[in-house]
C-alpha positions in Angstrom: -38.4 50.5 173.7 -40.8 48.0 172.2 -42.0 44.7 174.0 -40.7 42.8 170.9 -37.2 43.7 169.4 -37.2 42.6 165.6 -35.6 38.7 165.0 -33.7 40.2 162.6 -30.3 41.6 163.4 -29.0 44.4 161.0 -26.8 46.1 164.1 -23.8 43.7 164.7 -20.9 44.9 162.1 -20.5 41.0 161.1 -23.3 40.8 159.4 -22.2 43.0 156.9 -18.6 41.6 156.9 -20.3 38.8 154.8 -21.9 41.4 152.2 -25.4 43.1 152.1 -27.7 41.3 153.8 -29.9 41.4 151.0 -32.8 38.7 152.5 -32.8 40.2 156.1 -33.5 43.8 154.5 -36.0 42.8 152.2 -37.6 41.0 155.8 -37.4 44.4 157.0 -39.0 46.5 154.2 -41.6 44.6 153.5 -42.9 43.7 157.6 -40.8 45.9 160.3 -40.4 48.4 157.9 -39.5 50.6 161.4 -37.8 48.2 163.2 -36.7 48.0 167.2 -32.6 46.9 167.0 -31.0 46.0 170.4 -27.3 46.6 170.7 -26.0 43.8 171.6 -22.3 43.6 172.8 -20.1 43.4 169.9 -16.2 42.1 171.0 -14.8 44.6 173.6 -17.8 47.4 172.9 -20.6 47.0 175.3 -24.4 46.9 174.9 -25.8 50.0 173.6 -30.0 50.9 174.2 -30.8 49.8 170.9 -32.3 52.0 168.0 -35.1 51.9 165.1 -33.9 50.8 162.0 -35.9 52.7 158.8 -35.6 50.5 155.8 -38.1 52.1 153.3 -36.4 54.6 150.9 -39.4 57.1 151.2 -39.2 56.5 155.1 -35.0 57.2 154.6 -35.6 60.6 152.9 -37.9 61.8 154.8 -35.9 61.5 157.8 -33.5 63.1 156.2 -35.2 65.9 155.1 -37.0 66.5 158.4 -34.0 67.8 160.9 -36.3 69.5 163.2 -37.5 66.4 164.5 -34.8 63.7 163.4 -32.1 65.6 165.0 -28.1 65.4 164.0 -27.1 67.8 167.1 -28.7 65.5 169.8 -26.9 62.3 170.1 -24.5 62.8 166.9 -24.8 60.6 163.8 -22.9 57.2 164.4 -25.1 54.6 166.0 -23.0 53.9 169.3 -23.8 56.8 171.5 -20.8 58.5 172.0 -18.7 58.7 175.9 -21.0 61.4 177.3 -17.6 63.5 177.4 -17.2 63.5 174.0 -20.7 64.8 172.7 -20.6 68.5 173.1 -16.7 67.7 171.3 -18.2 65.8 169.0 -20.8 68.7 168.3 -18.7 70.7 166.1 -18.0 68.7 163.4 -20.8 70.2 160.7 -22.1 66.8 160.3 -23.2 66.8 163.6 -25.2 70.1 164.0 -28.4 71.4 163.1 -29.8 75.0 161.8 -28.8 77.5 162.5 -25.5 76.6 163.1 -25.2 74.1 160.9 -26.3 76.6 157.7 -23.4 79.3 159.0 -21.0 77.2 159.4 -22.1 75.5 155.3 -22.2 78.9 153.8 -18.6 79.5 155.5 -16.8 76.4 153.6 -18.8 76.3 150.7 -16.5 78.4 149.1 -13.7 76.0 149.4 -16.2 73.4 147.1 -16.2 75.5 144.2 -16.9 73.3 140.7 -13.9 75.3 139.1 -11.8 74.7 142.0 -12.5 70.7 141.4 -12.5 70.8 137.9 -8.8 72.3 138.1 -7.5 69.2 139.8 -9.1 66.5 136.6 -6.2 66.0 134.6 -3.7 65.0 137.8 -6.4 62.9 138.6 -6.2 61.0 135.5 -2.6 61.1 135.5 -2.8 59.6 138.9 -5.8 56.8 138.3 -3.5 56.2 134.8 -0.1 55.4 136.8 -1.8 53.3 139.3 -3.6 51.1 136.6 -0.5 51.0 134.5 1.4 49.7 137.4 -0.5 46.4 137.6 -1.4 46.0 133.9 1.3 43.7 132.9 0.8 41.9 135.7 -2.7 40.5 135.0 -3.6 40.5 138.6 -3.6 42.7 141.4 -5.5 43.0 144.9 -7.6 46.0 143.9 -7.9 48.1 146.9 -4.1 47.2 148.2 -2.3 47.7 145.0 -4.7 50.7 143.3 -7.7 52.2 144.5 -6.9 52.7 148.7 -3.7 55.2 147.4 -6.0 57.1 144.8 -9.1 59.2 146.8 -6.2 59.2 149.1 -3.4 60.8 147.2 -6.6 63.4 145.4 -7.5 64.1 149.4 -3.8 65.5 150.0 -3.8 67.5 146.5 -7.3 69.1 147.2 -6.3 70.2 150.7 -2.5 70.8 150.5 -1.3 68.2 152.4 2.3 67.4 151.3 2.6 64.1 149.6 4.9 62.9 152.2 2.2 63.3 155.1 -0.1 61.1 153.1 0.6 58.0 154.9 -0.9 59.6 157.8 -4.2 60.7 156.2 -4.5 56.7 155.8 -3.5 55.9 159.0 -5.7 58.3 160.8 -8.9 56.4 158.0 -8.0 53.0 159.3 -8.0 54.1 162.8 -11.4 55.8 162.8 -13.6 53.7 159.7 -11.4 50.5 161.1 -12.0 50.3 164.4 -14.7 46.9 164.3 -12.3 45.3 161.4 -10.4 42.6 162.9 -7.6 43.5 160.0 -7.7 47.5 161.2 -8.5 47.6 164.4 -6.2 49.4 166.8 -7.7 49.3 170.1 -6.6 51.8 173.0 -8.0 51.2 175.9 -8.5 53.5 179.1 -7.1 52.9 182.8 -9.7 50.4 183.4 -9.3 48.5 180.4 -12.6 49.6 178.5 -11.6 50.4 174.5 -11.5 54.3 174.0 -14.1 55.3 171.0 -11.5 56.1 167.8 -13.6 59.4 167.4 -12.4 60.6 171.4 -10.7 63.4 171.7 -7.7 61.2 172.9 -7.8 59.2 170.0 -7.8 62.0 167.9 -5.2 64.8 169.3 -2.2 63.5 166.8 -4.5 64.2 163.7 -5.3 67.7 165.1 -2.2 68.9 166.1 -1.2 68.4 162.5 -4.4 70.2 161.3 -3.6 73.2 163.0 0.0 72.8 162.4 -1.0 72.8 158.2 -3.5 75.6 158.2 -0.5 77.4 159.8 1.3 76.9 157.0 -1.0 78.1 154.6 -1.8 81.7 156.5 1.8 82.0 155.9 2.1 80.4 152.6 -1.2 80.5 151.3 -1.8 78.1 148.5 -4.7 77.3 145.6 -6.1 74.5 148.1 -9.0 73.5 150.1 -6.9 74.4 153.5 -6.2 77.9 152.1 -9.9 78.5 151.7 -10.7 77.1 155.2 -8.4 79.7 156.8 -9.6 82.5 154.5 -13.3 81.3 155.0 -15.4 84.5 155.8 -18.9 84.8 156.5 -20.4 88.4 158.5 -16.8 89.4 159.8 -16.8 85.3 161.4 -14.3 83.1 160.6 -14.0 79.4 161.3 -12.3 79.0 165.1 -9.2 76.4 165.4 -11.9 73.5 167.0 -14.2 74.1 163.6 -10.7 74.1 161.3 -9.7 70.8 163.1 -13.0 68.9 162.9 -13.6 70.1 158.9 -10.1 68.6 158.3 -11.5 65.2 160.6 -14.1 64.9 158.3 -12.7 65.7 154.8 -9.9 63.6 155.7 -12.0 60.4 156.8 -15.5 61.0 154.8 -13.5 62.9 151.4 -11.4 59.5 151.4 -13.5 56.5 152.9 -16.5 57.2 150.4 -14.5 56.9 147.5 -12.3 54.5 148.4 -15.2 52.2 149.2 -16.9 53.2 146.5 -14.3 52.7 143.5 -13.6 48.6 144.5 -17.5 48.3 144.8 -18.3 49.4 141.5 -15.5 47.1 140.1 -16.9 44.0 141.7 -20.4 45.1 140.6 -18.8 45.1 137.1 -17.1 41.6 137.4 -20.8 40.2 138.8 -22.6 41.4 135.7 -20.5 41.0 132.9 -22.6 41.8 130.2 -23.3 45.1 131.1 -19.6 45.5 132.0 -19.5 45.0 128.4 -22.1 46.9 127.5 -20.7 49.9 129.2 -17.1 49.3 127.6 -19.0 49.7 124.1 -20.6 52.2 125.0 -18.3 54.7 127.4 -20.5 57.7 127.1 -23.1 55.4 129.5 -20.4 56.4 132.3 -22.4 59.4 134.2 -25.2 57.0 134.6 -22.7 53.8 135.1 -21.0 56.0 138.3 -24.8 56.7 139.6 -25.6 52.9 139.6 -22.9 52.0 141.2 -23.3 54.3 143.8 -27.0 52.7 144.2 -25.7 49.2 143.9 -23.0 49.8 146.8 -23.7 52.8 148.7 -20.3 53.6 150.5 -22.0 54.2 153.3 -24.6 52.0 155.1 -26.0 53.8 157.2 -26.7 57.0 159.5 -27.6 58.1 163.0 -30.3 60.4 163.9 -31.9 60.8 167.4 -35.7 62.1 167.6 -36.2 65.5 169.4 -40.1 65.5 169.4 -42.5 62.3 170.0 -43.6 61.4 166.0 -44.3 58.7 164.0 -42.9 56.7 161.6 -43.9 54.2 159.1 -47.0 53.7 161.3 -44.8 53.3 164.4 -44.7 55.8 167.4 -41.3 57.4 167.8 -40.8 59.0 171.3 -38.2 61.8 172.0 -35.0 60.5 172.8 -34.8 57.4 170.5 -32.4 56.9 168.3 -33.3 56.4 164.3 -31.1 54.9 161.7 -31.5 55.2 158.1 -30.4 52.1 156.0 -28.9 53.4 153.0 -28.5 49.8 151.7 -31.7 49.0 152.0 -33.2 51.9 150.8 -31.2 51.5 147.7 -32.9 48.3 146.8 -37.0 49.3 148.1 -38.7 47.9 144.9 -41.2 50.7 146.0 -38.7 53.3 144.8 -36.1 51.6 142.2 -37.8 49.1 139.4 -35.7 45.8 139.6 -33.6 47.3 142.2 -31.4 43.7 141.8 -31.0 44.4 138.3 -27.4 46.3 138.0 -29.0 48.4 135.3 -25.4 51.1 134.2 -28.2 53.1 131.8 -30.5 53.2 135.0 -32.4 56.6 135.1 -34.0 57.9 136.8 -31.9 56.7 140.2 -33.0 58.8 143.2 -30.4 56.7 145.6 -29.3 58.5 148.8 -25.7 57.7 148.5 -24.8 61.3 148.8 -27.6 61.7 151.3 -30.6 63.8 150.9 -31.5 67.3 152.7 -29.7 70.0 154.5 -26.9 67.8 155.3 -26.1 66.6 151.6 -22.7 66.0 151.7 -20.6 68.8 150.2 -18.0 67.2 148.4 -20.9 64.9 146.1 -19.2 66.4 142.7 -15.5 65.7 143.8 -16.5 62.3 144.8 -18.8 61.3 141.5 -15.6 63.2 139.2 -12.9 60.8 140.8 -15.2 57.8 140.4 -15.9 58.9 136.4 -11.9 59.5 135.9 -11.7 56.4 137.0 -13.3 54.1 135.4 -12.6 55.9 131.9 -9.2 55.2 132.5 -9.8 51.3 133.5 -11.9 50.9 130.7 -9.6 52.4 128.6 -6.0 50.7 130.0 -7.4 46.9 130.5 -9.0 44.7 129.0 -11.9 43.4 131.0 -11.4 42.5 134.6 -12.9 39.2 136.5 -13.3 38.4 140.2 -10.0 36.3 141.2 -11.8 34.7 144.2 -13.7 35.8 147.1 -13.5 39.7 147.9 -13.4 40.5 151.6 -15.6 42.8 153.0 -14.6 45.6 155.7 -16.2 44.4 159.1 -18.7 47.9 160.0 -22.3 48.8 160.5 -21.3 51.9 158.9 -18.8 51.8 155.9 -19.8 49.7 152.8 -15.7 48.8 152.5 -13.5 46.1 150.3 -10.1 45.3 152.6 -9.3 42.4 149.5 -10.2 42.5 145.8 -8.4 40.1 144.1 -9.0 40.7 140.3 -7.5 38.6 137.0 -6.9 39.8 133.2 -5.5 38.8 130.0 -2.2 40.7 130.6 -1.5 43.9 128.4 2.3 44.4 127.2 
């Protein structure tokens, strides 16, 4: 640890509750560009050993890129350390390994990804985003993420994997409980025999949602289906397929990441739209500006704010010495607005190109479901811009209290009602 920890906090969750702390960021880039963070106590969760925030987009990739020092394996990818119980558990989620393992266990599920096999599912996706927009457009008002865009990545989730439609209440449950947990509106805090608050990614917290993993892919050996699941069981790479802990952590993360991303994504890039109305309009003239309308937004409100890596070898940084052990964390949301990278990154641009933002992240662990995520958010919006006139901000949205999700809990949106 440094003598001097930085005088700007971007570690306690409440800062972001108010919105991207655009000034304390910019701080950051331009002077502590590597920057010590303590981790401070935040409510029940105690003090942490504090980390090195990388601000820089250039310094954000190349930690990404570079696993063999900027480890996912060693301490796991979410800034608290996890219960050192719970690490070698935590270990076999994909997100959280490194080569070689990490590249078997890709090549097994990649299958599963296929373009076709996404591609399939467009039109009920449009049917879907359709309905749900149609539902609140006599209205003329509606809480956005409440009344239309929490059901949708959630509702495409349970089609792409086979989940019946009456379990989806539980893939949002399960979401809530895990991305939730430092939101005063979702937080359900368990605690442990002593009274200390039991991490939402524990194996205690989680046993309900695995039981039912293993419980569906069940199902589909005996009733196999043309779903994500299906795949999953099939998966087969050199006689290997994936073992009952590696089935019930894919289904952790496409269930949490394959929903929160979108889901925080789809109300940020409606609010972006609402702040700059004239390229709202400009994009409702011009539809065909979509593909690079979705990457903007994506740049403007990157769904996720940032990512853990811990440092297996001493290196350096930005000009700062980084020893084994430490923990680094990338800064999507600032990296996304590094003047050094993005031309008038404050300028929501929705013809922007190039955009080289990290929203998807960058490297060996890019995430895997990138395509299915960027065609939901393009379904979409063609059918908002095509079923309502446009939208404007109907007072103050609130933001989802986390150091890690870039999350809406309130959008409250007005229009000129439609018949």
């Amino acid at each position: 640890m440094p003598a001097s920890p930085s005088a700007v906090n971007v570690f306690d969750p409440h800062v972001f509750a108010r919105g991207l702390p655009h000034a304390q960021l910019a701080h950051l880039r331009d002077h502590e560009p590597v920057s010590w963070q303590d981790e401070h106590p935040v409510g029940d969760w105690p003090a942490g050993p504090g980390f090195w925030a990388v601000t820089r987009h250039a310094d954000v990739r190349h930690v990404l890129r570079t696993p063999a020092v900027f480890s996912s394996w060693a301490g796991a990818t979410q800034i608290r350390d996890p219960e050192g119980a719970d690490l070698d558990f935590i270990r076999r989620m994909i997100l959280n390994m490194d080569a070689p393992e990490h590249m078997r266990l890709r090549s097994l599920v990649a299958g599963a990804f296929t373009r076709r096999r996404l591609e399939e599912s467009a039109t009920r996706i449009a049917e879907r985003a359709g309905r749900l927009i149609d539902a609140v457009a006599g209205t003329g008002r509606c809480d956005l993420p409440r009344d239309v865009t929490d059901g949708f990545p959630l509702a495409n989730l349970a089609d792409l994997l086979g989940v019946p439609a009456a379990d989806e209440p539980l893939l949002l449950q399960w979401t809530n409980r895990v991305i939730g947990y430092q939101d005063p509106e979702h937080a359900q805090v368990v605690r442990d025999e002593a009274g200390r608050p039991i991490n939402p990614r524990s194996p205690a917290m989680l046993a309900d949602m695995f039981a039912y993993a293993l419980e569906l892919a069940e199902r589909k050996r005996a009733e196999p289906g043309p779903d994500v699941m299906t795949a999953l069981v099939e998966a087969e790479v050199d006689g290997r397929t994936l073992s009952e802990p590696e089935l019930q952590m894919f289904f952790f993360l496409l269930v949490i990441a394959g929903n929160d991303t979108v889901r925080s994504a789809l109300p940020g890039g409606v609010v972006a739209l609402c702040e700059h109305p004239d390229e709202y309009a400009r994009l409702r003239a011009d539809p065909g500006l979509l593909p690079t309308a979705v990457e903007e937004m994506l740049r403007w409100h990157p769904p996720v704010l940032t990512f853990r890596r811990t440092a297996v070898a001493d290196t350096e940084l930005g000009g700062v010495p980084i020893r084994a052990g430490d923990k680094v964390v990338v800064y999507h949301a600032s990296a996304h607005y590094d003047e050094r990278e993005f031309p008038e990154p404050h300028r929501f641009d929705v013809g922007r190109t190039p955009n080289n933002h990290l929203a998807f992240g960058q490297g060996p662990h890019q995430c895997l479901g990138a395509y299915f995520g960027r065609l939901q958010m393009r379904i979409f919006f063609t059918e908002l811009l095509r079923r309502l006139p446009q939208v404007e901000l109907d007072g103050a949205p609130t933001h989802l209290t986390s150091n890690f999700i870039n999350g809406f809990t309130h959008v409250p949106l007005r229009w000129a009602a439609t018949a």
